[in-house]
N, C-alpha and C positions, 0 to 999 in steps of 0.2 A: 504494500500500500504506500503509496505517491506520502510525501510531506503533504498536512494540511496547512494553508495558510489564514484562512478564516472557518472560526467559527461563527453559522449565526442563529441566535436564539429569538426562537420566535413562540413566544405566550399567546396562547388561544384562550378564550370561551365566546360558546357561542357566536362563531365567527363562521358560519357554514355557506352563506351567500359572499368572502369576501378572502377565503385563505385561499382558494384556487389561485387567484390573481396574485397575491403574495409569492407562496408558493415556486410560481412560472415567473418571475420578477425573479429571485432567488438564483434559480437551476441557468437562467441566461448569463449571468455572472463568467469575467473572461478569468478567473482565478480558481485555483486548487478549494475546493471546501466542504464545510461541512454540517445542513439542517437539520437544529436540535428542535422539536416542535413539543413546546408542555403544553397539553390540555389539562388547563383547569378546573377539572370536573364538569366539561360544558353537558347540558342537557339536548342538545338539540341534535341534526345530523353529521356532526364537523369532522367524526372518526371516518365519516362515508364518503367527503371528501381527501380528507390526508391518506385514506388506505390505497387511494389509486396511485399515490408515489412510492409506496412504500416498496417497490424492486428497485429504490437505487439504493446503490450498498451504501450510501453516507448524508441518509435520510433517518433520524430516529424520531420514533413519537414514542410520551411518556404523559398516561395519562394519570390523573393524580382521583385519587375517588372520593375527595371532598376537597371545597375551596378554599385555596388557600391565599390567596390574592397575589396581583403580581408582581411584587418583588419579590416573594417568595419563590414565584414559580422559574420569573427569570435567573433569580441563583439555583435553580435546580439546573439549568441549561449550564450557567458559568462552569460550577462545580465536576460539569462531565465534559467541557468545552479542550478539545485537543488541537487548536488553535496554534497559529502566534498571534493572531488577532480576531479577538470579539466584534460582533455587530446585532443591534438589537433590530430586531425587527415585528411591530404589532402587526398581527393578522389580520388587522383592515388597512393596510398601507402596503405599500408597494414601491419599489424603485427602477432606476432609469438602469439599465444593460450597463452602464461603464461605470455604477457607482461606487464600487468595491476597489475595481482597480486605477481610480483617478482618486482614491482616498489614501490607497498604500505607499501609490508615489509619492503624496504629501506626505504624509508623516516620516517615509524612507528621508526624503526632501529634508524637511523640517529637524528630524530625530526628538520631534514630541510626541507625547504616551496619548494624547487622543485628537480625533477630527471629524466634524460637524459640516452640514452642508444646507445651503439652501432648499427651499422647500414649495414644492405647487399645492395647492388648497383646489379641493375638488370637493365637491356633492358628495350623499351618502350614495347615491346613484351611479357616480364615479366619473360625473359629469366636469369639466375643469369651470373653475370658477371665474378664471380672468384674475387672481391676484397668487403673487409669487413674493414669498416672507424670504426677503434678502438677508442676508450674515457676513459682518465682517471678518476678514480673513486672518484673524488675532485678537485671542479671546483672555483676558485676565481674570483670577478670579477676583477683584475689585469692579470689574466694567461687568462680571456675570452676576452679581450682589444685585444691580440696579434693574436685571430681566434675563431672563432665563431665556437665551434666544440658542441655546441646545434643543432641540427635537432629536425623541430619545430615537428614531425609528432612524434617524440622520447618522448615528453615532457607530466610528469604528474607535476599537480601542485597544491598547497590548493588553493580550490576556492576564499576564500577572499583576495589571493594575487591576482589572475587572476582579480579579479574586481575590486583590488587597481589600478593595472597595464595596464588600456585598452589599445590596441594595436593603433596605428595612424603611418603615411607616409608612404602610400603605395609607395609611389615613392624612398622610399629605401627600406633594410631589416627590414619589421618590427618589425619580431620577431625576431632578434638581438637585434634592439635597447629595446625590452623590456627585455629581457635575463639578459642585462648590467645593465638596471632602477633596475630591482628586487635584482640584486646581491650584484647594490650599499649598496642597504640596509639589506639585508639579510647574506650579504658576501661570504658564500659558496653555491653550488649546489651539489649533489650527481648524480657519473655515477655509470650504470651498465654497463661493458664491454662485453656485449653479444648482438648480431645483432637481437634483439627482433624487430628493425624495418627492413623492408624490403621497400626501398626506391626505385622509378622507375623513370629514369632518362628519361623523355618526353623531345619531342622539343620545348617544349612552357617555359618550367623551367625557372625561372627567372635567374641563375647562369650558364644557358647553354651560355650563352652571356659574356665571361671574362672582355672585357674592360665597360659593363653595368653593369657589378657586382663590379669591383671595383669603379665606381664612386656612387654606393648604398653603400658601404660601406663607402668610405669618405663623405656621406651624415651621415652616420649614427653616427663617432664620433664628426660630428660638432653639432649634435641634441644634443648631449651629454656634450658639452660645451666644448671641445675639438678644442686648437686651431690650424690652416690652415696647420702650417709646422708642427706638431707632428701629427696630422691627416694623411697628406700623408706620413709620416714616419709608421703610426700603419697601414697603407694599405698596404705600401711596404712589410713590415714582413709575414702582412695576406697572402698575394700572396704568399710568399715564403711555409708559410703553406701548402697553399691547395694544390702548386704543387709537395710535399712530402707525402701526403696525398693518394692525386691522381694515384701519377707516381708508 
């Protein structure tokens, strides 16, 4: 068996009308790899979609028989990831064919531990929306304090940092708060400003919810040791972000 060069860990539930298309976004990829798929205890038909991949040899599904939410489910993926490099990938999102390998040359480029990319906003129908959430191509973790312009689905990363870094509190943004843990100490991130992801904005989105997003976020600078009134001041700014972002 060939080196793998990415692992990529892809968290389901209930995702039966939208992992196909993930999935085939995946397998196009011009890089050595390898899909780790946890089902979440999904209830609906999502095993009857992933069982039609299951003859490629470096395809794994693991279904979990109660839920466990996903950061857990994604460190089930890190923890078996045989990688040099992680890439997270949600079962309603998908990517562009050259996004794996226009990520590795960065960071080869670079020689920093992770890299983020721009992103297309599309329908839950999978319709494009007309707007493309741009990223600078130098990320601090002082300039990620102010908005979390990581998109976890965007993200490749060295594997020893992803399994320094396990993900915890689903009950905020997880993968914010690891974003900021890893930057602490690595300092910078590398973007590539091009919409290699192709994001789909479901009703079930944890961020579809404004006043449940900001208080996961003010969850997430106090995880961070971040105190009460500078917290809700780096939320106040975040809002301002996203809705420049957005509008």
């Amino acid at each position: 068996m060939g080196k793998i060069k990415v692992s990529v860990i892809m968290p389901t539930y209930n995702c039966e009308k939208f992992i196909e298309q993930s999935i085939r976004s995946v397998l196009i990829q011009k890089v050595s790899l390898e899909l780790i798929i946890i089902d979440d205890a999904s209830k609906d038909n999502t095993f009857d979609i992933v069982q039609k991949f299951l003859d490629h040899a470096d395809i794994f599904y693991i279904k979990n028989s109660v839920n466990q939410g996903v950061a857990a489910a994604r460190n089930q993926g890190i923890n078996r990831a045989r990688g040099e490099y992680i890439a997270f990938l949600d079962a309603d999102d998908w990517w562009d064919d050259k996004k794996l390998e226009k990520q590795i040359q960065k960071l080869e480029k670079t020689k920093q531990v992770l890299c983020y990319t721009a992103r297309g906003l599309y329908n839950q129908d999978g319709t494009f929306k007309n707007k493309v959430i741009s990223v600078v191509e130098d990320i601090t973790y002082k300039s990620l304090l102010k908005t979390n312009s990581i998109a976890c689905s965007s993200v490749l990363v060295r594997t020893e940092v992803a399994k320094k870094y396990l993900m915890d509190h689903d009950e905020v943004h997880e993968d914010y708060l690891t974003w900021l843990r890893i930057l602490k100490e690595y300092k910078n991130a590398c973007g590539i400003n091009e919409p290699l992801l192709k994001s789909r904005l479901t009703d079930s989105g944890k961020s579809r919810n404004k006043l449940k997003s900001m208080k996961m976020t003010y969850g997430v600078y106090r995880y961070i040791g971040i105190g009460k009134v500078m917290s809700l001041g780096y939320v106040l700014r975040h809002l301002s972000y996203g809705l420049l972002r957005y509008l």
